[in-house]
C-alpha positions as CSV (number, residue, x, y, z in Angstrom):
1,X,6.4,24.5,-19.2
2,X,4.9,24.1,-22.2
3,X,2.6,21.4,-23.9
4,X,5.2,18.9,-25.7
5,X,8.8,19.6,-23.3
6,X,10.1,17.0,-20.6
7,X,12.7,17.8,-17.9
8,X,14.8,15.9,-16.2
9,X,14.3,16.3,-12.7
10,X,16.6,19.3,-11.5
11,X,19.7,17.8,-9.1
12,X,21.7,21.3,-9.0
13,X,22.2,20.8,-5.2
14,X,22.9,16.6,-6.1
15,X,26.3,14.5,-4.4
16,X,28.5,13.7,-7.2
17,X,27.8,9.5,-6.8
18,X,30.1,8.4,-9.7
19,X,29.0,4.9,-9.6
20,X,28.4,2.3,-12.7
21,X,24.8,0.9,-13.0
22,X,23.4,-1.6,-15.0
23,X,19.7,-0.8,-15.4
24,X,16.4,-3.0,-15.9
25,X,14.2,0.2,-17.0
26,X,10.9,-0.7,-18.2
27,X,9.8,0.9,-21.7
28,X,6.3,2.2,-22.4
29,X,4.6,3.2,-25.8
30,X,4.0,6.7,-25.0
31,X,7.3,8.0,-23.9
32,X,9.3,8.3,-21.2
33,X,8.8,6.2,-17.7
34,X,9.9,6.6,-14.7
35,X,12.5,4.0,-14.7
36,X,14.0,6.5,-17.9
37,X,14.1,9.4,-15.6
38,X,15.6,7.7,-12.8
39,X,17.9,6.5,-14.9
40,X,18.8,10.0,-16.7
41,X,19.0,11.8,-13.3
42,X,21.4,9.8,-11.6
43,X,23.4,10.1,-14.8
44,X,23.6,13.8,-13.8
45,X,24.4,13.0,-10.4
46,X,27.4,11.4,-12.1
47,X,26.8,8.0,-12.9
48,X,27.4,5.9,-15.5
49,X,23.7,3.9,-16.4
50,X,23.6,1.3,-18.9
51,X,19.9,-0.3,-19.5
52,X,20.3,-3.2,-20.1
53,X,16.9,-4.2,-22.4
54,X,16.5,-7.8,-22.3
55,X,19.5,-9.3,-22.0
56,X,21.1,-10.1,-18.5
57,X,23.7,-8.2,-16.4
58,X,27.0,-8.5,-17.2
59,X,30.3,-7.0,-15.3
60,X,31.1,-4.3,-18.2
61,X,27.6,-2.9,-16.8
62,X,29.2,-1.9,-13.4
63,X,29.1,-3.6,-9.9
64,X,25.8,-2.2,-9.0
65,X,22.1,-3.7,-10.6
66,X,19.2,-1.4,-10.4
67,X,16.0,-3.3,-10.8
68,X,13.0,-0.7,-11.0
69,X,9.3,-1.2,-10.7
70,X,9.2,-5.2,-10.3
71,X,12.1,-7.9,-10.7
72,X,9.4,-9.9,-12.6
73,X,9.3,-7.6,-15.7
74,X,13.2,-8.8,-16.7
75,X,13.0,-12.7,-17.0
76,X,16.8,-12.6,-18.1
77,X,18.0,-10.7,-15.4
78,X,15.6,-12.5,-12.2
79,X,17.0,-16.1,-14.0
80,X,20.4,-14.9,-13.5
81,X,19.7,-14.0,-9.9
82,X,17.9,-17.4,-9.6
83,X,20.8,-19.1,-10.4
84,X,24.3,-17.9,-10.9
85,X,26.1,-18.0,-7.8
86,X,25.5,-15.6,-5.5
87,X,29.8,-14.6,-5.4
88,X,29.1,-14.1,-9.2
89,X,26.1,-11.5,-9.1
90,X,26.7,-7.8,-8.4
91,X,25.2,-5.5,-5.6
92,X,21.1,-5.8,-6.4
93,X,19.4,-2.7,-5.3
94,X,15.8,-2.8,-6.0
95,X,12.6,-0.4,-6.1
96,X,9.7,-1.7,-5.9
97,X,6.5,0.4,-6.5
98,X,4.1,-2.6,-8.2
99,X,1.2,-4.1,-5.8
100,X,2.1,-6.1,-2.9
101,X,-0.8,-7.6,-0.9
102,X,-2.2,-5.6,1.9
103,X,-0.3,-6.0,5.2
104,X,-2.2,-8.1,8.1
105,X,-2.4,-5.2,10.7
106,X,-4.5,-3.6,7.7
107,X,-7.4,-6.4,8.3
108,X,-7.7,-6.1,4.6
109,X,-8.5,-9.6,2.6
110,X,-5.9,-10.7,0.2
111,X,-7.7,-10.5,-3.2
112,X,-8.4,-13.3,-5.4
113,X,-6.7,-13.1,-8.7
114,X,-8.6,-12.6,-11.6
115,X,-9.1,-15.1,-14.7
116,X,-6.5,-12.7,-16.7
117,X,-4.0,-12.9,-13.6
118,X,-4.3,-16.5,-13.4
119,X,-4.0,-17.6,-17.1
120,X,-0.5,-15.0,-16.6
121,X,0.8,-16.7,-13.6
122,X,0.0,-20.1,-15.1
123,X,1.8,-19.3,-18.4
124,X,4.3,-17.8,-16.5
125,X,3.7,-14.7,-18.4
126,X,7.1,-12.0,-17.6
127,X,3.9,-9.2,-17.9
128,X,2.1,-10.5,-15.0
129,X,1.6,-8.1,-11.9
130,X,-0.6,-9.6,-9.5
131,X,0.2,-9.6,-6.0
132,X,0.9,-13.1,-5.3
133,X,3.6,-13.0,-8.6
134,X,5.0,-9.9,-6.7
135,X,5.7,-11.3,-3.7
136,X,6.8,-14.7,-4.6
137,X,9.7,-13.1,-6.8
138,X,10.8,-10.8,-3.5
139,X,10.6,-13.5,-1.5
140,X,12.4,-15.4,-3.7
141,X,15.3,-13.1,-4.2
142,X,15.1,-12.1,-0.8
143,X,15.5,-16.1,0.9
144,X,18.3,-16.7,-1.9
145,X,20.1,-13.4,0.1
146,X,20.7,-11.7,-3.0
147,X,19.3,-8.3,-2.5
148,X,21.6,-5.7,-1.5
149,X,19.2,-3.0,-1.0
150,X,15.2,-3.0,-1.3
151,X,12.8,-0.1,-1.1
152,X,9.3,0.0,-1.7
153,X,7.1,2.9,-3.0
154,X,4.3,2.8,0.2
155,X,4.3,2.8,3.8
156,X,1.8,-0.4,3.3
157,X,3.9,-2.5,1.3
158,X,7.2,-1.4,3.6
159,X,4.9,-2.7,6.3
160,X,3.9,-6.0,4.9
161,X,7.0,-7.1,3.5
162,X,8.4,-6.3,7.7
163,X,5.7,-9.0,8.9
164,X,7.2,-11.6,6.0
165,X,11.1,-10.7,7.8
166,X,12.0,-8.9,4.3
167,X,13.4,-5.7,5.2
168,X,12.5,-2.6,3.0
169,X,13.1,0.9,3.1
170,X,10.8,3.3,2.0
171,X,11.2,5.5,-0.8
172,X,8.4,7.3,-2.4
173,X,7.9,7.8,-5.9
174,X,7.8,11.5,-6.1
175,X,6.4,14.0,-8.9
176,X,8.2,15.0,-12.3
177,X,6.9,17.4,-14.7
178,X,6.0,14.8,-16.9
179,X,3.2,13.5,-14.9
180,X,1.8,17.0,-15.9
181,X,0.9,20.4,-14.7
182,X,-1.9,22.9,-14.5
183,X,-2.4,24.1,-17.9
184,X,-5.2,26.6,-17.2
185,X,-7.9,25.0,-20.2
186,X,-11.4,24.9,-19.5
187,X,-12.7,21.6,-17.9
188,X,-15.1,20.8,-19.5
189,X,-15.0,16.8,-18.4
190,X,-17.2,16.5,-14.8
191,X,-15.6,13.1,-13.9
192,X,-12.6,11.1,-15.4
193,X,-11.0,7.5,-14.6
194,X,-8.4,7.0,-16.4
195,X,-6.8,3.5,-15.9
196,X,-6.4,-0.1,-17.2
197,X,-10.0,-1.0,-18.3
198,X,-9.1,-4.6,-18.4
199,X,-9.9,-5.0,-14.4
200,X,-13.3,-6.4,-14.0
201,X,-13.5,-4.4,-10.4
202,X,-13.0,-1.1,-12.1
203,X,-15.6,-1.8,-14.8
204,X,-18.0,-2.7,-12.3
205,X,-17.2,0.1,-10.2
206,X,-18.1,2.5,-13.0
207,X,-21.1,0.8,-14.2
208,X,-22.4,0.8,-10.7
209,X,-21.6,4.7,-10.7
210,X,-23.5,5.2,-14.0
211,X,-26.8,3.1,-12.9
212,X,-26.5,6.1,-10.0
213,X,-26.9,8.7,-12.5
214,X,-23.2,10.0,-12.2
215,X,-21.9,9.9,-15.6
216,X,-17.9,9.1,-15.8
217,X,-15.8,9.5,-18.3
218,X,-13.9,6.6,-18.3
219,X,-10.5,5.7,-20.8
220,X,-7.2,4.2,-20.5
221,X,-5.1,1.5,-22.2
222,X,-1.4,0.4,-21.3
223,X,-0.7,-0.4,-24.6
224,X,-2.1,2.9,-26.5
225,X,0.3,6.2,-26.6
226,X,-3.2,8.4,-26.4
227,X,-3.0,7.9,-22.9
228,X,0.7,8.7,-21.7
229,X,2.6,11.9,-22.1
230,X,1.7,15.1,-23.3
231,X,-2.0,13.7,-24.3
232,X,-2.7,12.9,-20.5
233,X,-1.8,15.9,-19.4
234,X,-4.5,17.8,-21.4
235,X,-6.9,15.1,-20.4
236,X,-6.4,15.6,-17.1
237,X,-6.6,19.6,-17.5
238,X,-10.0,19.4,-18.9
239,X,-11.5,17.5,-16.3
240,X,-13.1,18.5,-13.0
241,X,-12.4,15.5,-11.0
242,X,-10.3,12.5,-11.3
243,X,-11.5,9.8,-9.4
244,X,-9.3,6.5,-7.8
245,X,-11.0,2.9,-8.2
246,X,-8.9,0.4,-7.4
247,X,-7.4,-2.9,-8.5
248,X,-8.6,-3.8,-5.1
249,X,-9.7,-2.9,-1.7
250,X,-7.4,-0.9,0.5
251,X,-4.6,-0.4,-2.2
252,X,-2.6,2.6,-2.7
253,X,-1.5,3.7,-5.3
254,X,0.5,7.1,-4.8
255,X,1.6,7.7,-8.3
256,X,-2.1,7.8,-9.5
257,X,-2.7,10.4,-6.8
258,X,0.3,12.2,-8.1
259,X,-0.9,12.3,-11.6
260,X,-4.4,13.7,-10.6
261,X,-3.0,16.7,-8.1
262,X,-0.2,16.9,-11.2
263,X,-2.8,18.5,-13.2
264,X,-4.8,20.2,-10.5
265,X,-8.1,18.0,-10.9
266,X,-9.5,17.1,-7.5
267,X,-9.1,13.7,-6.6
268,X,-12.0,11.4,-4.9
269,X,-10.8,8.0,-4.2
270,X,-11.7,5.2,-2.6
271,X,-10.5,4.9,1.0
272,X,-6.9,3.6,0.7
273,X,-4.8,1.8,3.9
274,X,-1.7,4.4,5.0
275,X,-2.6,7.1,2.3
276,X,0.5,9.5,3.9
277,X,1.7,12.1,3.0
278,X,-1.9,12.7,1.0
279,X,-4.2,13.6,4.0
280,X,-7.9,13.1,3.1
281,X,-10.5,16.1,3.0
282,X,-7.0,18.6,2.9
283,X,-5.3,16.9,-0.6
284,X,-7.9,14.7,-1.7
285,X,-11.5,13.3,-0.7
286,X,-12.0,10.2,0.4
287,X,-14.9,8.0,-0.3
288,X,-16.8,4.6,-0.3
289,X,-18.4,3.9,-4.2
290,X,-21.2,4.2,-2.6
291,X,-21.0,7.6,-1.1
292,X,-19.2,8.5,-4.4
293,X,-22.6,9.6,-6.1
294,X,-23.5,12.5,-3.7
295,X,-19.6,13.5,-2.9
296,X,-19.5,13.9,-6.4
297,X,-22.5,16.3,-6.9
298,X,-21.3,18.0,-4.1
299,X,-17.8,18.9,-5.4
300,X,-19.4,19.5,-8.7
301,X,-22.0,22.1,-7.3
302,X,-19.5,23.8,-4.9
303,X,-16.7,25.0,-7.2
304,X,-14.8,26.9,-4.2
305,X,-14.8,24.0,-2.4
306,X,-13.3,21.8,-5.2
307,X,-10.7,24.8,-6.1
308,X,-9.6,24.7,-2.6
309,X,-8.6,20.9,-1.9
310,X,-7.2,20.6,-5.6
311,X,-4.9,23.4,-5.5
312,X,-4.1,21.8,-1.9
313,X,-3.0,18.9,-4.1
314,X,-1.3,20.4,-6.8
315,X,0.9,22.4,-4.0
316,X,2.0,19.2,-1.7
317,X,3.0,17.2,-5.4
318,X,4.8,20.0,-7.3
319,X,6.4,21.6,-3.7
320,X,6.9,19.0,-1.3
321,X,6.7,15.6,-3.0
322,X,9.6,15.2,-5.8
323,X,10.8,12.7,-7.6
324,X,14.2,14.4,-7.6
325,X,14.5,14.1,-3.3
326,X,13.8,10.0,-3.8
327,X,16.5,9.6,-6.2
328,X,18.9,11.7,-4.5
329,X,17.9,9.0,-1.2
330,X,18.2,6.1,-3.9
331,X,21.8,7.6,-4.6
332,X,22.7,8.1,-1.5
333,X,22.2,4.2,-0.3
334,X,23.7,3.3,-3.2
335,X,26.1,4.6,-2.6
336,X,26.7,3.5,1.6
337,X,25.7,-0.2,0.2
338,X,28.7,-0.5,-2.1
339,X,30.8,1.1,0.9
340,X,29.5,-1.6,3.1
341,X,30.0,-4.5,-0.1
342,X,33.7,-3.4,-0.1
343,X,34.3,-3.6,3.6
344,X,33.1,-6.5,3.9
């Protein structure tokens, strides 16, 4: 594939669902997201999607609402389900792949919100994404009884929402050729974060790194194109190794991991609760910030070694881990839920 071209995920082998969606699909300013290729692939799998932008569902949208990423991102739309009656609302199916707090069996501490998250969750900002927002909106929606069908994007946040008596399926997000590919360049970055530099834990993180003499080259903005898309990718491709800090500690984020192996960088993260299917030391190395300083050298000195785990990587996401195999899933219980809506 070659530097500028998307695809939409290839569903040759797809059911034929034929189902009317109404869509909360969160935009970006560098392209596509993955709520636009969801969306686009169950079109070809039959469907007819209509995003619905700001405004709330209606019933010319279809009988099924697809709420992707995080309920809280569509204030319309979570009002509506706040407060219309419930005989009014359609079938909600969400999937859910924003932070949760860790589960209890994890032993992980819940982590404080910082001053940014709390001024959002005071000024009940629709952008906030902090754990405790997460939650409260599914727990919300789900002691209301109007979700149809929930899945979440990690065995860890599957497993948390269980111990709260929300039931969740899990449903992976997967790899697209848009989160990149091996484009054979010279890498001629040793280390690269990429990531919202807004979180104080990640700055710290990387000054900490640098004070240890391991020099990172650190970037990333939400809000600035540079840093989705085709301009990623080549980032990416020039770098050695891609490295994980968290939000906070324990979390897992599998689309970051995705994103690194994507572009065949070798990823070192910190450890991470339930990492599956990524298996440390075969598909990525796992590591404490402190130990990150020698792991680093090492994997920089020992070239085979690096080659070895990130093609490992590269092979599990672009082979084994697609993006096309969770939506056909998504369709799939879509379609048994409206089955089981008209039966009943």
């Amino acid at each position: 594939m070659g530097l500028g071209e998307t695809k939409t995920p290839s569903l040759a082998h797809r059911p034929l669902v034929e189902q009317a969606i109404g869509a909360c699909i969160r935009t970006v300013p560098g392209g596509q997201t993955e709520g636009a290729r969801i969306a686009a692939a169950l079109e070809q799998m039959g469907c007819r999607v209509t995003p619905l932008g700001a405004r709330p569902w209606s019933p010319a949208d279809g009988p099924v609402l697809l709420v992707l990423g995080n309920a809280y991102w569509y204030p319309a739309v979570l009002r509506q389900l706040l407060t219309e009656p419930k005989e009014r609302l359609p079938l909600v199916v969400i999937w859910h792949w924003e932070p949760l707090p860790p589960p209890d069996a994890s032993g992980l501490p819940w982590p404080s919100p910082t001053l940014r998250e709390l001024a959002k969750i005071i000024l009940r900002d629709w952008r906030a994404n902090d754990v405790y927002t997460n939650y409260w909106v599914l727990r919300k929606l789900s002691r209301r009884g109007v979700i149809g069908l929930l899945a979440a994007s990690t065995p860890g946040r599957v497993e948390f929402l269980a111990e709260r008596n929300i039931t969740a399926r899990y449903l992976p997000l997967g790899y697209s050729p848009d989160h990149g590919y091996d484009m054979k360049l010279r890498r001629d970055i040793d280390v690269l974060f990429l990531g919202d530099m807004r979180s104080w834990r990640r700055r710290r993180l990387i000054r900490l790194l640098r004070r240890r003499s391991t020099e990172v080259h650190a970037a990333g903005d939400w809000a600035d194109p540079a840093y989705w898309g085709d301009r990623r990718t080549e980032l990416i491709n020039r770098s050695k190794i891609y490295l994980n800090l968290q939000r906070f500690p324990g979390e897992y984020s599998g689309l970051r991991l995705i994103i690194g192996m994507a572009n065949r960088a070798l990823v070192i993260s910190e450890p991470m609760y339930r990492p599956g299917p990524f298996v440390p030391g075969v598909h990525f190395v796992s590591a404490t910030v402190e130990e990150m300083p020698h792991v680093i050298e090492y994997y920089l000195k020992n070239d085979a070694e690096r080659e070895r785990i990130a093609t490992e990587g590269h092979r599990l996401v672009s082979e084994q881990l697609s993006l096309d195999d969770s939506i056909q899933k998504l369709a799939a219980w879509i379609q048994e839920a409206v089955g089981e809506a008209r039966r009943s």
